[in-house]
Each structure stands twice: as structure tokens, then as C-alpha cells.
C-alpha positions in Angstrom: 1.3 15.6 16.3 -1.5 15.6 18.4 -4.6 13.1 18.7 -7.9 14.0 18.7 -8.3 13.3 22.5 -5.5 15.7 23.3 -2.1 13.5 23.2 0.4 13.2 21.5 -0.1 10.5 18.8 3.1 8.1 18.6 4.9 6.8 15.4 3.1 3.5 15.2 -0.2 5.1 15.4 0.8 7.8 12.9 1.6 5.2 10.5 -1.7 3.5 11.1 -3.8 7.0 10.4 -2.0 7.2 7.2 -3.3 3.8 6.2 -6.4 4.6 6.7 -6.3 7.8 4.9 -5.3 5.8 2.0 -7.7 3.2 2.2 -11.1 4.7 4.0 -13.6 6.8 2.7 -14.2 10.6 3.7 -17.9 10.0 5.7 -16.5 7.0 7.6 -16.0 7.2 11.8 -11.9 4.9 10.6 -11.1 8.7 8.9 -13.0 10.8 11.4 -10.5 9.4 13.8 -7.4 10.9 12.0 -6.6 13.7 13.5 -7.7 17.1 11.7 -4.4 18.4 11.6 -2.8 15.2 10.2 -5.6 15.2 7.4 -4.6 19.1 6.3 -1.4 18.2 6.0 -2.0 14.8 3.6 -4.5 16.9 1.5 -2.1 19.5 1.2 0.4 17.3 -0.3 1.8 17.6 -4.0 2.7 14.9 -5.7 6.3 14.0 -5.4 7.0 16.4 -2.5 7.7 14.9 1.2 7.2 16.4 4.5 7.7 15.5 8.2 5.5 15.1 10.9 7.1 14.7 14.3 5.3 11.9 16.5 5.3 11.3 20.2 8.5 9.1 19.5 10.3 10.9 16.7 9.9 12.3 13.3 7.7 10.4 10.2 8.5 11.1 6.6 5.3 11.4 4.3 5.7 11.1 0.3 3.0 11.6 -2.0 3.3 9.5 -4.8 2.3 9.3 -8.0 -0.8 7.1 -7.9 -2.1 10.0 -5.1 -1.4 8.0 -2.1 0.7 8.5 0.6 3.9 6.5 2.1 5.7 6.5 5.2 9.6 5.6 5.6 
């Protein structure tokens, strides 16, 4: 995945966008920061289906879940 600024965006950090995908609203500068590709890929999710997103330092599951958010293992 890569950031907004160009580089590759690390597990931690992944993990920390998710959060505030979860938590922020839409119009806020926290979600503007996700990166645009990241966001595509959490609105595109169906609930109950994972994915992967491979960071800077290895791969990230994502799960939607039933209550619409998203976790990370």
C-alpha cells in the first residue's frame, strides 16, 4: 500500500488508518489522511468477506463484520 505522500505505508500505520476509518467521520482531515486506495478497498467490502492488503512490512488481513466495521488480524 502506498501513502498519500508517496511511500509505502507500514503495518502499524495500516492498522492505525483502519481505526480511524472506523471511528472518524467522512469530511474530517483523520480520514482524509487514509490513503484513497486503502478507503476503496474498505468501502468495497461485503460483510463477512476478508481481503489482504500488503504493507511495507508484510501482509494485513481485513474482515468486515457484521456491525459494518472493519478488523485487522
Amino acid at each position: 500500500m502506498i501513502g498519500n505522500d508517496g511511500k509505502p505505508v507500514g503495518k502499524d500505520a495500516l492498522r492505525a488508518h483502519v481505526a480511524n476509518y472506523n471511528t472518524v467521520s467522512r469530511g474530517s482531515k483523520e480520514f482524509a489522511a487514509i490513503p484513497r486506495a486503502l478507503v476503496t478497498i474498505l468501502d468495497n467490502l461485503a460483510v463477512g468477506k476478508t481481503t489482504y492488503v500488503k504493507g511495507a512490512d508484510g501482509q494485513l488481513q481485513l474482515t468486515r463484520k457484521k456491525d459494518k466495521t472493519v478488523g485487522t488480524n
